[in-house]
mmJSON file of the N, C-alpha and C atoms, coordinates in Angstrom:
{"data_MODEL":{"atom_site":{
"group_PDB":["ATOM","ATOM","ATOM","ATOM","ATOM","ATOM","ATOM","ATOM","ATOM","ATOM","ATOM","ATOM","ATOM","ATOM","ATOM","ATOM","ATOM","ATOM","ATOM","ATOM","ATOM","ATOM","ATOM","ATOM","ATOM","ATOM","ATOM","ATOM","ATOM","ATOM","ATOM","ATOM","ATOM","ATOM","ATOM","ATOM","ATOM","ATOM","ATOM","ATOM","ATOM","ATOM","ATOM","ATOM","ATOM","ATOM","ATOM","ATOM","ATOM","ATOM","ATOM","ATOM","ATOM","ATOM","ATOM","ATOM","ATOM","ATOM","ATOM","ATOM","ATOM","ATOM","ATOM","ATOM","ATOM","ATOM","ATOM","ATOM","ATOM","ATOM","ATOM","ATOM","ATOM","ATOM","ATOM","ATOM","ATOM","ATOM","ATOM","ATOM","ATOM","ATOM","ATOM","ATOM","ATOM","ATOM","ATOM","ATOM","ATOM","ATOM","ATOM","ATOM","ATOM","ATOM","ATOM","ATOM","ATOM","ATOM","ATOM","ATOM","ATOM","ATOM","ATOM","ATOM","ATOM","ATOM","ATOM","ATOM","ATOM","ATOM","ATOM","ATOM","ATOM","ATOM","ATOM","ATOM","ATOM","ATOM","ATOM","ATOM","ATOM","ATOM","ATOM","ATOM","ATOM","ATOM","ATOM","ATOM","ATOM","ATOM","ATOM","ATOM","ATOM","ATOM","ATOM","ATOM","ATOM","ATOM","ATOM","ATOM","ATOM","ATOM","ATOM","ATOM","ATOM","ATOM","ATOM","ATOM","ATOM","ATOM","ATOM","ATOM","ATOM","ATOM","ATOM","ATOM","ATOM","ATOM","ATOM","ATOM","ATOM","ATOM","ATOM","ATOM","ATOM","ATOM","ATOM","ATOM","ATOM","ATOM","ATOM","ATOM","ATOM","ATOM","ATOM","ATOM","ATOM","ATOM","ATOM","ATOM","ATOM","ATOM","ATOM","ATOM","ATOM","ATOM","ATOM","ATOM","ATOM","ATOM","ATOM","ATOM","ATOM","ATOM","ATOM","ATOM","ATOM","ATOM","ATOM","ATOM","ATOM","ATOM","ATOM","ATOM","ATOM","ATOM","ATOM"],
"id":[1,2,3,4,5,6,7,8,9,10,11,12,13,14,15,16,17,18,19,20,21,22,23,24,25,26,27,28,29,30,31,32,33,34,35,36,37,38,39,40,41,42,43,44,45,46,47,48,49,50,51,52,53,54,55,56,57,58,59,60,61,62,63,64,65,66,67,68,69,70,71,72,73,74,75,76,77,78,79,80,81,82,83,84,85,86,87,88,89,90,91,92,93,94,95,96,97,98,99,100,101,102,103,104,105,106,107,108,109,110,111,112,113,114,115,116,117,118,119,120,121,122,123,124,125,126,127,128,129,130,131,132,133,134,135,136,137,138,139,140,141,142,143,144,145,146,147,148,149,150,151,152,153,154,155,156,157,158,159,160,161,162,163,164,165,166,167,168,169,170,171,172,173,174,175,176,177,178,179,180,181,182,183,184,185,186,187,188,189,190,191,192,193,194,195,196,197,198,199,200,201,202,203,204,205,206,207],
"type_symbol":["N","C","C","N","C","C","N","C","C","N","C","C","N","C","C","N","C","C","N","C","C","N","C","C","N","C","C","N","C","C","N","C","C","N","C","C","N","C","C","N","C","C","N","C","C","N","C","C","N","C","C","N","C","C","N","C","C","N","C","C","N","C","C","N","C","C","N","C","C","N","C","C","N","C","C","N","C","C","N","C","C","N","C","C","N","C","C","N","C","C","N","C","C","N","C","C","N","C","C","N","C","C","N","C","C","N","C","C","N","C","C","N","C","C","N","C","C","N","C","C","N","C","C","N","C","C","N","C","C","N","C","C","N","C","C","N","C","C","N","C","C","N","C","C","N","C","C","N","C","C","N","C","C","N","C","C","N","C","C","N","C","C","N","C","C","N","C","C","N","C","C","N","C","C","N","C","C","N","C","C","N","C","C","N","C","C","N","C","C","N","C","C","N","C","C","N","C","C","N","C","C","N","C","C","N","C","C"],
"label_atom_id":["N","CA","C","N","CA","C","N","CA","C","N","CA","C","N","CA","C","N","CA","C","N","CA","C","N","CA","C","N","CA","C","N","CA","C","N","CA","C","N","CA","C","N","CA","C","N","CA","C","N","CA","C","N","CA","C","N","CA","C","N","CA","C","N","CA","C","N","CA","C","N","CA","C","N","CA","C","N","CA","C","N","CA","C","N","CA","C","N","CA","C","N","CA","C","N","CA","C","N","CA","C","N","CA","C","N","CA","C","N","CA","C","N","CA","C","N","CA","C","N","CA","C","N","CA","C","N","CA","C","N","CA","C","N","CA","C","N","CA","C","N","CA","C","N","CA","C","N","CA","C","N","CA","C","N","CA","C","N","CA","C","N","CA","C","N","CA","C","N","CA","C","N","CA","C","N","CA","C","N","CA","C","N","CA","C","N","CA","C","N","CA","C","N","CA","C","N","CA","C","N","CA","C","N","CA","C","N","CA","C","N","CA","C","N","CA","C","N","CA","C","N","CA","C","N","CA","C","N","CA","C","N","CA","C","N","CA","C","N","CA","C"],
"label_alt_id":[null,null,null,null,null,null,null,null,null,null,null,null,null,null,null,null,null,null,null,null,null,null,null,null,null,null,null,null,null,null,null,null,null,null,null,null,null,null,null,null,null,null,null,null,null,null,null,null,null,null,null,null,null,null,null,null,null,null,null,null,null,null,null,null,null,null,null,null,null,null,null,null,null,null,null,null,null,null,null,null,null,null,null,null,null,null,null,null,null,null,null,null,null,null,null,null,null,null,null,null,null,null,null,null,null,null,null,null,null,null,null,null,null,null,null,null,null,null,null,null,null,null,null,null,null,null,null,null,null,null,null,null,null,null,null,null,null,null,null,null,null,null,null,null,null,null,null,null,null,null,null,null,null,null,null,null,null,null,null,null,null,null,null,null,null,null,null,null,null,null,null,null,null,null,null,null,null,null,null,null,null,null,null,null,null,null,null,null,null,null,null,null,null,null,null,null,null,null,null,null,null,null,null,null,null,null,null],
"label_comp_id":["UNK","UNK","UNK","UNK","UNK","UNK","UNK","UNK","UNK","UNK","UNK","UNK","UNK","UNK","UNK","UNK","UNK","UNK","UNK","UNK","UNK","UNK","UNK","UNK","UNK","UNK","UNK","UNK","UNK","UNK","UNK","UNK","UNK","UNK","UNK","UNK","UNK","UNK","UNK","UNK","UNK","UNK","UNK","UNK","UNK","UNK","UNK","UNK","UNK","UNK","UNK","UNK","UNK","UNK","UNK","UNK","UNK","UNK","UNK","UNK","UNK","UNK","UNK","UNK","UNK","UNK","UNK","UNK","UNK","UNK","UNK","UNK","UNK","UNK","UNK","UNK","UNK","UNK","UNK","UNK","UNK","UNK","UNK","UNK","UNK","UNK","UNK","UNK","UNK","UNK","UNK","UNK","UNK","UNK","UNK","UNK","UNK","UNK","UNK","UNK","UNK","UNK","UNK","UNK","UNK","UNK","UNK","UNK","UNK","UNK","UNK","UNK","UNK","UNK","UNK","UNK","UNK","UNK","UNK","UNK","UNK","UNK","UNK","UNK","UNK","UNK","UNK","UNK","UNK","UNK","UNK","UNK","UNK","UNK","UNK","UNK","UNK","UNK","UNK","UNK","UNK","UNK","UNK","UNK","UNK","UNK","UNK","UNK","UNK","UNK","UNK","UNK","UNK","UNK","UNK","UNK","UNK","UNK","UNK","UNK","UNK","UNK","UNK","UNK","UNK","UNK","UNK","UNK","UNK","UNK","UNK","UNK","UNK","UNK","UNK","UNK","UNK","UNK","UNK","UNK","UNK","UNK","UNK","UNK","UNK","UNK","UNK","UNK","UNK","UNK","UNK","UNK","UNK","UNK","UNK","UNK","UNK","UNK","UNK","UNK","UNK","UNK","UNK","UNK","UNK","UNK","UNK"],
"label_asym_id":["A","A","A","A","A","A","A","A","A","A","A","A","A","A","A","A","A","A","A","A","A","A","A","A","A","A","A","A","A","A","A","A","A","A","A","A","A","A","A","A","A","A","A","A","A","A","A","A","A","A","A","A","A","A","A","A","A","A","A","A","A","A","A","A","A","A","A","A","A","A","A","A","A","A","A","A","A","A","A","A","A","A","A","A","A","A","A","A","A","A","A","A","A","A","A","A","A","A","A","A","A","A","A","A","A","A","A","A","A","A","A","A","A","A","A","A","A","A","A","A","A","A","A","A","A","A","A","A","A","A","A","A","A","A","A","A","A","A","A","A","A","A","A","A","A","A","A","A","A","A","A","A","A","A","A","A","A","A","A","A","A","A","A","A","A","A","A","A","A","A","A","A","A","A","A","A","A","A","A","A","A","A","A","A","A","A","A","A","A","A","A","A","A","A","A","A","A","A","A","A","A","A","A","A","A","A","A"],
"label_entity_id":["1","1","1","1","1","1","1","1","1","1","1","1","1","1","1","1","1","1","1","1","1","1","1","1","1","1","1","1","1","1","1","1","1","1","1","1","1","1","1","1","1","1","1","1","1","1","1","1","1","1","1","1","1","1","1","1","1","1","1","1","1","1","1","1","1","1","1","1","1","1","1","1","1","1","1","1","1","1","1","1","1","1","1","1","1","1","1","1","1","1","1","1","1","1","1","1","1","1","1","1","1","1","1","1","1","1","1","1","1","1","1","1","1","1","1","1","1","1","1","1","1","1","1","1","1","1","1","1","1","1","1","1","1","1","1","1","1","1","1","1","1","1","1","1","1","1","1","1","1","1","1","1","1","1","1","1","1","1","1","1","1","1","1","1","1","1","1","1","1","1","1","1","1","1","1","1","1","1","1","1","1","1","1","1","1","1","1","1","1","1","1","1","1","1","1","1","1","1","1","1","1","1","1","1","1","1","1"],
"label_seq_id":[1,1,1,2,2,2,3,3,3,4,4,4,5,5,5,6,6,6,7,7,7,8,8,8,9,9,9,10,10,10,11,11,11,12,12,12,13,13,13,14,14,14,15,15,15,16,16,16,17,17,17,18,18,18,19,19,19,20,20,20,21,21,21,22,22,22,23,23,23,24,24,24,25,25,25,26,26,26,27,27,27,28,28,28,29,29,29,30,30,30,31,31,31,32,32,32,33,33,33,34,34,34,35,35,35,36,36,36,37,37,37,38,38,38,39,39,39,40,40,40,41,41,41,42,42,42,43,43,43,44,44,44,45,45,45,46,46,46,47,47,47,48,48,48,49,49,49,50,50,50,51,51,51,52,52,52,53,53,53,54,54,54,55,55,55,56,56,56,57,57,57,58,58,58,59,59,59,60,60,60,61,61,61,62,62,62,63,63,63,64,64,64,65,65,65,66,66,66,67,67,67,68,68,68,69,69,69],
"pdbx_PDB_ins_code":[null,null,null,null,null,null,null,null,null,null,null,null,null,null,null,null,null,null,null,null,null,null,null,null,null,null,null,null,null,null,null,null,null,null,null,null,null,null,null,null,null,null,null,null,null,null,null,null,null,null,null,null,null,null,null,null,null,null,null,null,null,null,null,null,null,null,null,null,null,null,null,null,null,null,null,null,null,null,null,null,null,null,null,null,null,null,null,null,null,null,null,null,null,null,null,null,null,null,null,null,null,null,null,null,null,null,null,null,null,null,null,null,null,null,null,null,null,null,null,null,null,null,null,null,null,null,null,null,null,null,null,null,null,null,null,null,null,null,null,null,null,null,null,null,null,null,null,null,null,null,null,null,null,null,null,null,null,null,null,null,null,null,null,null,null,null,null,null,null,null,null,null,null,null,null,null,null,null,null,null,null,null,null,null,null,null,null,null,null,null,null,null,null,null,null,null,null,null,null,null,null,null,null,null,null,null,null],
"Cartn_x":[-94.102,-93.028,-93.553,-95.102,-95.533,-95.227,-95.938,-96.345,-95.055,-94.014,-92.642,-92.059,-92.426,-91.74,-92.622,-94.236,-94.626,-94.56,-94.437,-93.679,-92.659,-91.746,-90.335,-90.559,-91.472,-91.838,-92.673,-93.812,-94.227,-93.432,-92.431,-91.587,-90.683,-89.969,-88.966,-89.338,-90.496,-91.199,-90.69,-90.658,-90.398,-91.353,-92.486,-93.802,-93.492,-92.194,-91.753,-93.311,-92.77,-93.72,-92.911,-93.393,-92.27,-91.987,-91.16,-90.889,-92.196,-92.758,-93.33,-92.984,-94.31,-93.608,-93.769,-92.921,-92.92,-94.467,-94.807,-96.235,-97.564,-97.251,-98.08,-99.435,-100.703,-101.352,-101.235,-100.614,-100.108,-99.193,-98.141,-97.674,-98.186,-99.811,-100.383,-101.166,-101.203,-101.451,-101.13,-99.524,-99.019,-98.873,-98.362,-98.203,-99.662,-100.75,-101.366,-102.327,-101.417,-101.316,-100.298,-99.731,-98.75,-99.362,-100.275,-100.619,-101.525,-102.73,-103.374,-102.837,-102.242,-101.481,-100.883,-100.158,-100.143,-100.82,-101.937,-103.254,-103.921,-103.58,-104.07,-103.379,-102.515,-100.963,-101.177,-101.455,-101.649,-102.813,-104.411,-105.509,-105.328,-104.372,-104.803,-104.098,-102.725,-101.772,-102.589,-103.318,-104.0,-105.231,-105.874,-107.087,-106.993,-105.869,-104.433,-103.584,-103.752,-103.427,-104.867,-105.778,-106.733,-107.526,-107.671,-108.136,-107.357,-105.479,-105.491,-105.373,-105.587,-105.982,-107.059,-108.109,-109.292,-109.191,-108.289,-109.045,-107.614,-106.705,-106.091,-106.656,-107.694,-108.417,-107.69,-108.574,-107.403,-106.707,-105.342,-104.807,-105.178,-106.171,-106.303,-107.151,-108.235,-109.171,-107.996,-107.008,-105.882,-105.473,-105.091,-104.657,-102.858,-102.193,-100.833,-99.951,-99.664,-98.608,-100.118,-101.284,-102.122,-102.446,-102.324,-102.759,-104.129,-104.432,-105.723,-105.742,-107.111,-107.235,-108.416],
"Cartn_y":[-24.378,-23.422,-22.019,-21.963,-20.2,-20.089,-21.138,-21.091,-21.067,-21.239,-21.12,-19.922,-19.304,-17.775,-17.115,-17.14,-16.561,-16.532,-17.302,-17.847,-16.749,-16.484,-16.055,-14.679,-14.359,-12.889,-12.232,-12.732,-12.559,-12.523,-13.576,-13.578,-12.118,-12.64,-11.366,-9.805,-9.597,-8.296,-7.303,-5.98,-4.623,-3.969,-3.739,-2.546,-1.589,-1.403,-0.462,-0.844,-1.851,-2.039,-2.891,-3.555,-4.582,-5.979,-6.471,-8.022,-8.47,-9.558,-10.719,-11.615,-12.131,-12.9,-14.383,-15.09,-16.41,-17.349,-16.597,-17.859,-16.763,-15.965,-14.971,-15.945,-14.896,-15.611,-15.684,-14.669,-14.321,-15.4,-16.259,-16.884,-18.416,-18.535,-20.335,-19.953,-19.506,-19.438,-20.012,-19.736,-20.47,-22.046,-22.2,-23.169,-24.176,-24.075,-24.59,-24.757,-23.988,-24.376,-25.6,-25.674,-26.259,-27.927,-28.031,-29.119,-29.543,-28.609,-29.21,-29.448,-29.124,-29.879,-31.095,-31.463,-32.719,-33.774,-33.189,-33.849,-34.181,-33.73,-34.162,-34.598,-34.161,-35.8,-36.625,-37.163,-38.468,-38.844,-38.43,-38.636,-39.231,-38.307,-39.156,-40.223,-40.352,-41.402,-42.789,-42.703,-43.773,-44.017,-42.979,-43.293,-44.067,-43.829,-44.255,-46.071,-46.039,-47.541,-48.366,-47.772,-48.809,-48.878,-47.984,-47.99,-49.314,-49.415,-50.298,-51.762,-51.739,-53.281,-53.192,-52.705,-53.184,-53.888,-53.204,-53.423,-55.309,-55.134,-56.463,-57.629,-57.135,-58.467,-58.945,-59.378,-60.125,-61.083,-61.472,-62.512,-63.683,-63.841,-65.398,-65.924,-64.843,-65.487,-66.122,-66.155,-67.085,-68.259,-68.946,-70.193,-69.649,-70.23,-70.279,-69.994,-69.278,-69.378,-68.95,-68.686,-67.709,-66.467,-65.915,-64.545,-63.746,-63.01,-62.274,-61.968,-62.196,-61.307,-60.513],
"Cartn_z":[-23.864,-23.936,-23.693,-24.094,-24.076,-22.566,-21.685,-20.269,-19.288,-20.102,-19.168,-19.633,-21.199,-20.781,-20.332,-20.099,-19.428,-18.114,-17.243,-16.109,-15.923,-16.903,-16.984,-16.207,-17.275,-17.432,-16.487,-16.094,-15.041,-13.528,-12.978,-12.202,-12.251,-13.7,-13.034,-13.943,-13.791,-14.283,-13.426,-13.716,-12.707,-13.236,-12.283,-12.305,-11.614,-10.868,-10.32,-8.65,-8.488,-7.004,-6.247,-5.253,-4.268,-5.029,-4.832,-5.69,-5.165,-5.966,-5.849,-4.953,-4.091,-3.398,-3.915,-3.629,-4.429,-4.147,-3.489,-3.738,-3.733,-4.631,-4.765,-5.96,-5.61,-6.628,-8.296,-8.42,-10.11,-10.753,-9.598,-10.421,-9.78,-9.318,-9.532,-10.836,-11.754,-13.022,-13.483,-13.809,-15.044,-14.178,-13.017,-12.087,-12.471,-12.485,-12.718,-14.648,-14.991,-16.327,-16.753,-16.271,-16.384,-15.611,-14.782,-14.279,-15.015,-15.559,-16.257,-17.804,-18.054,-19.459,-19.364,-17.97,-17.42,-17.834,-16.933,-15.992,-18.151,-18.915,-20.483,-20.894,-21.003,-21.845,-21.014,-20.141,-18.838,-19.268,-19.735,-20.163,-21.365,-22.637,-23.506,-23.62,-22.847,-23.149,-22.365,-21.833,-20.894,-21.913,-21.813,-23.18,-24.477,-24.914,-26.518,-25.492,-24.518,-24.009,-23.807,-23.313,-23.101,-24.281,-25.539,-26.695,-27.562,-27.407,-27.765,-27.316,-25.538,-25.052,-25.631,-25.725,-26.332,-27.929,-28.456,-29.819,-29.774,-29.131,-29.058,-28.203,-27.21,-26.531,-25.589,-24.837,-23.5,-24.049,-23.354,-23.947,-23.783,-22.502,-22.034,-23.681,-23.985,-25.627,-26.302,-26.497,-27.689,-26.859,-28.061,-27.866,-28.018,-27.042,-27.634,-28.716,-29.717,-30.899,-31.734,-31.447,-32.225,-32.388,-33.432,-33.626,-33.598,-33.177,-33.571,-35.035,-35.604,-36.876,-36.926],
"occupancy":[1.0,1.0,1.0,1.0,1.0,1.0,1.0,1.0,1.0,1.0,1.0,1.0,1.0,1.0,1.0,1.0,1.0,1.0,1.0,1.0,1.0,1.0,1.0,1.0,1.0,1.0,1.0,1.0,1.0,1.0,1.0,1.0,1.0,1.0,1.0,1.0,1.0,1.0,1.0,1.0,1.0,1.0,1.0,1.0,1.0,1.0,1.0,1.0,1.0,1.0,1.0,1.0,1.0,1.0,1.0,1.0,1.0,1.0,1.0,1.0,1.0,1.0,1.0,1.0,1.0,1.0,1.0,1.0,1.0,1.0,1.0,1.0,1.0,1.0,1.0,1.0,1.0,1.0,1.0,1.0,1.0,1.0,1.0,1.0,1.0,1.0,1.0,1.0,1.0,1.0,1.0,1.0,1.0,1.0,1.0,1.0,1.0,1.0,1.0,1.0,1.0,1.0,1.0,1.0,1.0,1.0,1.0,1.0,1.0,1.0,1.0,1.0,1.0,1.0,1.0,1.0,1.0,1.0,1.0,1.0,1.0,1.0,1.0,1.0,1.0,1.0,1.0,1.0,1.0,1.0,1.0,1.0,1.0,1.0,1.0,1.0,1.0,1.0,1.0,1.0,1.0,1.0,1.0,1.0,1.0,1.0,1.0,1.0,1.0,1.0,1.0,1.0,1.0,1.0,1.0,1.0,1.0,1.0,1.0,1.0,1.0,1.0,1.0,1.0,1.0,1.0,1.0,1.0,1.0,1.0,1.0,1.0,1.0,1.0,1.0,1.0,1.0,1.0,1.0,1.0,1.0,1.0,1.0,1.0,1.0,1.0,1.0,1.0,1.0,1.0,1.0,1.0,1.0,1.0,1.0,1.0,1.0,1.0,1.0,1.0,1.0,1.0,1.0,1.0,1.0,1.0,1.0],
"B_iso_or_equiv":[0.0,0.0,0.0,0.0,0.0,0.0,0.0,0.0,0.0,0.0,0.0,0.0,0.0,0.0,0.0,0.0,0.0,0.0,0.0,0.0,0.0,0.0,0.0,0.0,0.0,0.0,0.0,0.0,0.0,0.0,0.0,0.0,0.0,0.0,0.0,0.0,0.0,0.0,0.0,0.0,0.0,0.0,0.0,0.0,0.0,0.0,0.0,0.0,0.0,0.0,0.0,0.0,0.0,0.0,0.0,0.0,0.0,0.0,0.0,0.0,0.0,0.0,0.0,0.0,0.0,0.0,0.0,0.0,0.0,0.0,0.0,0.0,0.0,0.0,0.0,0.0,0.0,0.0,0.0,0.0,0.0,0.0,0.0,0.0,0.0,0.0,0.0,0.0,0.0,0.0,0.0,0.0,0.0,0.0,0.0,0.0,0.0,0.0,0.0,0.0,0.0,0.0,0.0,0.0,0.0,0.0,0.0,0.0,0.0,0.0,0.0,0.0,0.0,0.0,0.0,0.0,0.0,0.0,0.0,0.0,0.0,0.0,0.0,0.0,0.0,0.0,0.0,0.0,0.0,0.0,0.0,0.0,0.0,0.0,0.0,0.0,0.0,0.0,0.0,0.0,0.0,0.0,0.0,0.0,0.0,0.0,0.0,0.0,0.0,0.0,0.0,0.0,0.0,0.0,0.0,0.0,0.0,0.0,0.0,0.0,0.0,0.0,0.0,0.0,0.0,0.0,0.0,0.0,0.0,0.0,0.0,0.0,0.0,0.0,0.0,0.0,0.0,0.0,0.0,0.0,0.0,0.0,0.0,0.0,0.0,0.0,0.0,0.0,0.0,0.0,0.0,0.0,0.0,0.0,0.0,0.0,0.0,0.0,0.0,0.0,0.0,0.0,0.0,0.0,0.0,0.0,0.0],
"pdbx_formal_charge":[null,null,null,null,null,null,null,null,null,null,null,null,null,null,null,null,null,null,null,null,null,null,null,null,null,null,null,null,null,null,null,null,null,null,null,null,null,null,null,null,null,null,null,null,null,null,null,null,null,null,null,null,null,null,null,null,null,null,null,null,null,null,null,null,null,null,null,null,null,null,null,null,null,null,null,null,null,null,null,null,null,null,null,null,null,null,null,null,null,null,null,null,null,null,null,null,null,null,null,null,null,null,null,null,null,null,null,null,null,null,null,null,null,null,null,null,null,null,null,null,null,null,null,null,null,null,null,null,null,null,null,null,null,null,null,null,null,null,null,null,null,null,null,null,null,null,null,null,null,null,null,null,null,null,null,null,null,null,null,null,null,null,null,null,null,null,null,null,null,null,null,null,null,null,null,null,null,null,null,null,null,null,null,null,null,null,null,null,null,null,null,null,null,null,null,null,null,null,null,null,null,null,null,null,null,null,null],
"auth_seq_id":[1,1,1,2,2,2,3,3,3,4,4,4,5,5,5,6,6,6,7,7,7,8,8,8,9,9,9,10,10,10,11,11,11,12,12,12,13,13,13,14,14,14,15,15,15,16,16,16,17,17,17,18,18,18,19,19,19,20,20,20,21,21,21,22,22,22,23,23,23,24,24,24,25,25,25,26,26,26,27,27,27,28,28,28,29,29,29,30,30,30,31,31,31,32,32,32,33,33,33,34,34,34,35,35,35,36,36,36,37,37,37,38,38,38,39,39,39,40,40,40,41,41,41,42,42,42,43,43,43,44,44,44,45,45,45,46,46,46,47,47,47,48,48,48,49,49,49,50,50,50,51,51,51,52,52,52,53,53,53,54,54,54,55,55,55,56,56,56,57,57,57,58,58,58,59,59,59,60,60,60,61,61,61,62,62,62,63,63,63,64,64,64,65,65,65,66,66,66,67,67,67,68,68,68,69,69,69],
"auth_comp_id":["UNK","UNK","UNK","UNK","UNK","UNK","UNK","UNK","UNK","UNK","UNK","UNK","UNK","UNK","UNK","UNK","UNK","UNK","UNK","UNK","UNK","UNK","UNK","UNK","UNK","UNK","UNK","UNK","UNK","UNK","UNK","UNK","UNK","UNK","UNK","UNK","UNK","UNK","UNK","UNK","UNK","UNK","UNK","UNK","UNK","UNK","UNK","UNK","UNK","UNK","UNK","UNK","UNK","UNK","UNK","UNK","UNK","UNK","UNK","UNK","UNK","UNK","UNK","UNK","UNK","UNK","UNK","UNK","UNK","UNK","UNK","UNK","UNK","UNK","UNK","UNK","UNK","UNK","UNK","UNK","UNK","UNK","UNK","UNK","UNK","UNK","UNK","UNK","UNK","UNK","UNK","UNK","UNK","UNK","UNK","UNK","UNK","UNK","UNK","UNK","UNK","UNK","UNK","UNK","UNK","UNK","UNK","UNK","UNK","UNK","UNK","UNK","UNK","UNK","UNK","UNK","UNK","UNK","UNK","UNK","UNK","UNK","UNK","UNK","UNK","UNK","UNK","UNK","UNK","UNK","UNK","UNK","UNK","UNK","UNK","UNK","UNK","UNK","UNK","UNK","UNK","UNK","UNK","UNK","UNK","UNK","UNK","UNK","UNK","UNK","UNK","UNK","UNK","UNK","UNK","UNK","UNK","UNK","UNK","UNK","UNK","UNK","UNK","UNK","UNK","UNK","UNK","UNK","UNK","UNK","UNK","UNK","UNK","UNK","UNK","UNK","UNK","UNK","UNK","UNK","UNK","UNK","UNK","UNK","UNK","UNK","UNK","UNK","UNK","UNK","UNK","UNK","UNK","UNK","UNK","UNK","UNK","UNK","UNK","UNK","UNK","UNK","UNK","UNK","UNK","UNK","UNK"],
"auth_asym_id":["A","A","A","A","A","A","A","A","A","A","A","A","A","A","A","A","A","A","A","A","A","A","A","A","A","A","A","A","A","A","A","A","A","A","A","A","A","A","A","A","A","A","A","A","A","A","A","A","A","A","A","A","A","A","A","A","A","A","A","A","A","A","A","A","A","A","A","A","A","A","A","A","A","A","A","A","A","A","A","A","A","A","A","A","A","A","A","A","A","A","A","A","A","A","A","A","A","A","A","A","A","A","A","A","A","A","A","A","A","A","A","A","A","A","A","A","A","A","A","A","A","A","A","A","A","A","A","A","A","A","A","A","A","A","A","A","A","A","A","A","A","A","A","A","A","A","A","A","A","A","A","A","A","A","A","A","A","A","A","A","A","A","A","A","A","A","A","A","A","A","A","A","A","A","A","A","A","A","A","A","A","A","A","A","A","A","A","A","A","A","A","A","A","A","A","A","A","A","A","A","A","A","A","A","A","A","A"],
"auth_atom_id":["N","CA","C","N","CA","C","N","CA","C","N","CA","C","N","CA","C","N","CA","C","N","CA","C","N","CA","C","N","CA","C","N","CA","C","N","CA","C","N","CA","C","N","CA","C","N","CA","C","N","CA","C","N","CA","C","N","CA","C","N","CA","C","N","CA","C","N","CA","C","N","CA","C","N","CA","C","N","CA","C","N","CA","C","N","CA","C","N","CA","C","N","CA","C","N","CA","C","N","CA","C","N","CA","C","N","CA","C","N","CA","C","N","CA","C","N","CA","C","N","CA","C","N","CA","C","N","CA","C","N","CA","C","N","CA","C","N","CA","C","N","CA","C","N","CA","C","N","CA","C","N","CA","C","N","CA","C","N","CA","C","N","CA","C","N","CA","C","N","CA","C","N","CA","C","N","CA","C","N","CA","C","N","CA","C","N","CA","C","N","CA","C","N","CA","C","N","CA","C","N","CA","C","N","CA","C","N","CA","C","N","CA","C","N","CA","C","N","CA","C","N","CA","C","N","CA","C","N","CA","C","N","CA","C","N","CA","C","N","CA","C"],
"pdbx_PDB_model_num":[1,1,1,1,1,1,1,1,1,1,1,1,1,1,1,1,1,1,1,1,1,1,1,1,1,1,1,1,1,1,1,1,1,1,1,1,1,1,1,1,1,1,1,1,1,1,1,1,1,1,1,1,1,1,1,1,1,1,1,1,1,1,1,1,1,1,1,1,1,1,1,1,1,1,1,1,1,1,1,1,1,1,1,1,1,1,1,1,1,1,1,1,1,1,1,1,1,1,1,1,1,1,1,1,1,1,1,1,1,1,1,1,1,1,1,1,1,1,1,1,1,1,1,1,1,1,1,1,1,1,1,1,1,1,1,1,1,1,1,1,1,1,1,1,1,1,1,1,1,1,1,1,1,1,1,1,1,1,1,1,1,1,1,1,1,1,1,1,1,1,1,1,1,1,1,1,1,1,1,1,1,1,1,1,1,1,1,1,1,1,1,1,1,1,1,1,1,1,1,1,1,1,1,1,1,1,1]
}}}
């Protein structure tokens, strides 16, 4: 949420100079803040899935209608 009102603010700022142009470098900042926060909720949510295939084991190790303990 900081990174989208800063976004906000930065965009529609008046420094009393020419508008911004939309693919100026000031605003791949937040643009790429915004990816790498991504690019980490996607890390740990994958990290938090294969942490728990591991700790459940492949399924072929069970027999039918058996549980792990």
């Amino acid at each position: 949420m900081i990174v989208g009102v800063a976004t906000l603010i930065v965009a529609h700022s008046d420094y009393n100079r020419p508008p911004v142009h939309p693919w100026s470098p000031i605003l791949w900042i937040p643009t790429m803040l915004w990816v790498a926060l991504g690019a980490a909720l996607l890390a740990v949510r994958l990290a938090a899935r294969r942490k728990r295939a591991a700790v459940a084991g492949p399924v072929s190790d069970r027999a039918e209608g058996e549980e792990r303990q």
